[in-house]
C-alpha positions in Angstrom: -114.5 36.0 227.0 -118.3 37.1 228.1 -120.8 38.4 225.8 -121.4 41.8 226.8 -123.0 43.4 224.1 -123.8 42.8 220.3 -126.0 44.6 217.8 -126.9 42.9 214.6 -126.6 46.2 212.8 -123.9 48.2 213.8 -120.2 46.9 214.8 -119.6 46.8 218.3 -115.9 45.9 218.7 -114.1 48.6 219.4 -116.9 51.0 221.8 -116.4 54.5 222.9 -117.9 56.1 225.8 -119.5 59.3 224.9 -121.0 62.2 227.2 -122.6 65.6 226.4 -120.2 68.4 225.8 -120.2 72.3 224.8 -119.4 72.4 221.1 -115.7 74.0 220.9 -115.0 77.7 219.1 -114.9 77.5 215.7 -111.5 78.5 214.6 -111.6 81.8 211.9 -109.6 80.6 208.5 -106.0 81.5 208.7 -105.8 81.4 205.1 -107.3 84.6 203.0 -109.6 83.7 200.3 -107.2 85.2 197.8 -104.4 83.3 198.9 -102.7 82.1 196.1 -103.0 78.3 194.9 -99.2 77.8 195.8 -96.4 77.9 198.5 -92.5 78.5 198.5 -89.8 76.1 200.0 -86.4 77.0 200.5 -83.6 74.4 200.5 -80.3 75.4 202.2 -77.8 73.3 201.1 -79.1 70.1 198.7 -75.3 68.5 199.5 -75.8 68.3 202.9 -76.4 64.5 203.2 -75.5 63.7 199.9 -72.8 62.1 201.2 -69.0 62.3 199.0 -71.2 63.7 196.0 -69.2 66.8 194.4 -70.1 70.0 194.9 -71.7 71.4 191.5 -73.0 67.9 189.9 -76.8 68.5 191.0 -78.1 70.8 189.1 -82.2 70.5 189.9 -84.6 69.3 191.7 -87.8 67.4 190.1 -90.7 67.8 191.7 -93.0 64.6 191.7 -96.5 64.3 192.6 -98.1 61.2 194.8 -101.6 60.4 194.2 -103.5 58.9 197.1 -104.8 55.2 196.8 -108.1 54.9 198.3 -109.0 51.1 197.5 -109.2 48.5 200.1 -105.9 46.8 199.3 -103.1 49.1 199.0 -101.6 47.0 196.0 -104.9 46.0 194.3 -104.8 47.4 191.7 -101.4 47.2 191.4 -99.4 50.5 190.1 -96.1 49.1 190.3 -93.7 46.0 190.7 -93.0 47.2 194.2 -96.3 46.1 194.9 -98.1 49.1 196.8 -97.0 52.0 194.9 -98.8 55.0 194.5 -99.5 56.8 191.5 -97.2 59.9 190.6 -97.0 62.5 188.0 -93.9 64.4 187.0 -95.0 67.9 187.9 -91.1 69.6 186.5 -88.1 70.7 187.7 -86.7 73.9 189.4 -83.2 75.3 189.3 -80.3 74.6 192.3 -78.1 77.3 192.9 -74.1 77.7 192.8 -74.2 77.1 196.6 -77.1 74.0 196.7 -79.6 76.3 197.8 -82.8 76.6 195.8 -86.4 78.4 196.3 -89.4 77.2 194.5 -93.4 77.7 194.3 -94.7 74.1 194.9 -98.5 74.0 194.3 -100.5 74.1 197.4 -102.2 70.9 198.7 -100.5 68.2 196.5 -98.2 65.8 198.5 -95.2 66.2 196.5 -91.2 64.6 197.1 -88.1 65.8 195.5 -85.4 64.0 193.4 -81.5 65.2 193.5 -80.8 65.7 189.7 -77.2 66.1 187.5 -77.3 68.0 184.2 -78.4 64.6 182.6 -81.6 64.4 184.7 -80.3 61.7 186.7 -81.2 61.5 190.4 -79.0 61.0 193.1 -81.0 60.7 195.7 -84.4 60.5 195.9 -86.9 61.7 198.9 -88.9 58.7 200.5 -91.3 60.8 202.0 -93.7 63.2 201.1 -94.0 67.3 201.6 -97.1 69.7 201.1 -98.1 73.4 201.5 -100.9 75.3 202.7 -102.0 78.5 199.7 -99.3 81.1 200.8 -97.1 78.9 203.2 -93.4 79.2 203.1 -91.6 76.4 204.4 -88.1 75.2 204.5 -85.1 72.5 204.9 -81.6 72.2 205.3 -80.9 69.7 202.7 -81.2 66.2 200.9 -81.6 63.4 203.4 -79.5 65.4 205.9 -79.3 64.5 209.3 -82.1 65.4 211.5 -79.9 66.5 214.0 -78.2 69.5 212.3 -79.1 73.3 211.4 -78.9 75.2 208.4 -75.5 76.2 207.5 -74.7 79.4 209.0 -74.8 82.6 206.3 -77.2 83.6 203.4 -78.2 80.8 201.0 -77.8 82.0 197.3 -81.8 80.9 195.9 -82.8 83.2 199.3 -81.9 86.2 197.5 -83.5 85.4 194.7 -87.6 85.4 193.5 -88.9 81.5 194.0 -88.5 80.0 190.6 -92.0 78.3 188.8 -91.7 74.7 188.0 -90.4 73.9 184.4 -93.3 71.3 183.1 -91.1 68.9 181.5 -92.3 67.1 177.8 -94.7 65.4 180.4 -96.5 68.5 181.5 -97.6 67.2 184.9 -99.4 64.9 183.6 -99.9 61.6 185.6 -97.4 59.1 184.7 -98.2 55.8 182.8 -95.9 53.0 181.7 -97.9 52.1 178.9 -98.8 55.0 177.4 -95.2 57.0 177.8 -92.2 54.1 177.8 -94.0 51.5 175.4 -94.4 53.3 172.2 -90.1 54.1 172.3 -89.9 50.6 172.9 -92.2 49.8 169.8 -90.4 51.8 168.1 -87.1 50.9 168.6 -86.8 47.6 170.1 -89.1 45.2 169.3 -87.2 44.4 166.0 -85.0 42.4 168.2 -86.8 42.1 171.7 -90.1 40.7 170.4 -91.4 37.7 168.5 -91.2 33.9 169.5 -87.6 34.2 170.6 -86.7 37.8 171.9 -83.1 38.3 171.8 -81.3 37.8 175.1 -84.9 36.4 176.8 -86.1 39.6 177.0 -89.5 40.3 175.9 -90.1 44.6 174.7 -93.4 43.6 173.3 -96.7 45.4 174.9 -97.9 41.4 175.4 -99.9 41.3 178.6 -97.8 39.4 181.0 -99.4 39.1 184.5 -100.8 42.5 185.7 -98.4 44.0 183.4 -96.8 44.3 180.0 -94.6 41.5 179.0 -91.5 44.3 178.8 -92.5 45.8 182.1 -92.3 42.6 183.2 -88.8 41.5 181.9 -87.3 45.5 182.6 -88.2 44.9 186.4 -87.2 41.2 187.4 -83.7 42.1 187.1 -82.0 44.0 190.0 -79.5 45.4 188.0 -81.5 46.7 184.4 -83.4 48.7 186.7 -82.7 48.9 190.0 -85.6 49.6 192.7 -87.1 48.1 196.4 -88.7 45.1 195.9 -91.6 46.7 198.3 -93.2 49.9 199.6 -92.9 48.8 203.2 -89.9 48.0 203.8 -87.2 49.5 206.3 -84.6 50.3 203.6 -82.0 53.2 203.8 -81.4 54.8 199.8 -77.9 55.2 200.4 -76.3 58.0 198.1 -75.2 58.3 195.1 -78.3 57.5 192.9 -77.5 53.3 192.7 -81.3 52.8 193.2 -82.7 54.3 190.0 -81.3 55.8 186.7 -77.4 55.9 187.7 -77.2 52.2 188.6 -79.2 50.7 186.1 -77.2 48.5 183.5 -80.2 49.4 180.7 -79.4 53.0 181.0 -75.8 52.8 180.5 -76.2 50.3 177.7 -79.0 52.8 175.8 -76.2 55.9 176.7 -73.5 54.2 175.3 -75.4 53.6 172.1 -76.6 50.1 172.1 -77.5 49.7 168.4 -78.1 53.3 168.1 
């Protein structure tokens, strides 16, 4: 390599050549000023892609806000075990129809992704990408992880018909999600008894201990695959096959708490 050019100052790796030009038409808004602060999105058919789950178990959708990390690192700080997770808030949930169809307001600007839900709040599937709306825009999809080959299903979808519904808040509200300050205290509460002290029953540590970059029963929740189930990392080429085994319906701590371990 030959030493064409270096300046002390300014970067020089990766040069561009630049020439005078005419500065382009400014584009006019599309968007009135009054537009409203939201958009709609219609769903056709949330089974379609689902794979054998029957027809009438989901019952919403939750809508989920992702924040945007701007550090540096993408998992310094660290959000989650996975490593390069982004913050998230629970913004609610919205109805699905008789048919799978559903219509919703989604508010404008916020990357947002969808989770599958039965009339437990349980996902069965759970978007791995994100969606977003202009003020005003209507959008739409076929259905949940459905092939990218296919239509809509032929005929009128049920949620069409009817006025978008508003997001239900939820006990969280929208607010952004925290570990600490939401799951903790029911731990304090009710497990600690057992799951805390010199020798936590079963190994595993509930206490709010620091452990690492987390809490001691964050910790001991997440280094088993089957208490709760997730992707080891962000980046990885996985495939969330359906049926909701990765999250809430495959975790063995949720069936022991449903069952009424200890009350």
């Amino acid at each position: 390599r030959e030493l064409i050019y270096r300046d002390p100052e300014i970067g020089s790796t990766s040069p561009m050549p630049l020439r005078a030009t005419p500065r382009p038409r400014v584009i006019p808004r599309a968007v009135a000023a009054n537009a409203p602060a939201v958009g709609t999105m219609l769903m056709s058919d949330v089974y379609r892609g689902l794979g054998n789950v029957e027809r009438g178990t989901i019952e919403q959708l939750r809508i989920v806000q992702i924040f945007p990390k701007t550090t540096p690192w993408a998992n310094n700080p660290w959000i989650g075990a996975g490593g390069e997770e982004n913050a998230r808030a629970i913004l609610g949930t919205v109805p699905v129809y008789e048919d799978g169809s559903a219509h919703f307001e989604v508010p404008a600007g916020k990357p947002v992704l969808f989770q599958a839900l039965d009339k437990d709040g349980l996902a069965y599937q759970t978007m791995r990408t994100i969606a977003y709306v202009q003020p005003g825009e209507r959008v739409s999809c076929v259905g949940c992880h459905e092939s990218r080959m296919s239509s809509p299903p032929v005929g009128r979808a049920l949620a069409a018909s009817r006025a978008p519904s508003k997001i239900e808040p939820g006990p969280l509200g929208g607010t952004p999600f925290s570990y600490v300050r939401f799951v903790q205290p029911i731990l304090n509460r009710h497990c600690v008894t057992c799951h805390g002290g010199a020798k936590p029953e079963k190994g595993l540590d509930l206490t709010s201990a620091r452990s690492g970059a987390f809490t001691a029963s964050y910790a001991s929740l997440t280094k088993s695959p089957s208490l709760v189930p997730r992707f080891p990392a962000r980046n990885q080429i996985q495939v969330t096959e359906p049926g909701g085994k990765i999250g809430a319906l495959g975790s063995t701590l949720m069936r022991q708490l449903r069952a009424g371990h200890k009350d």
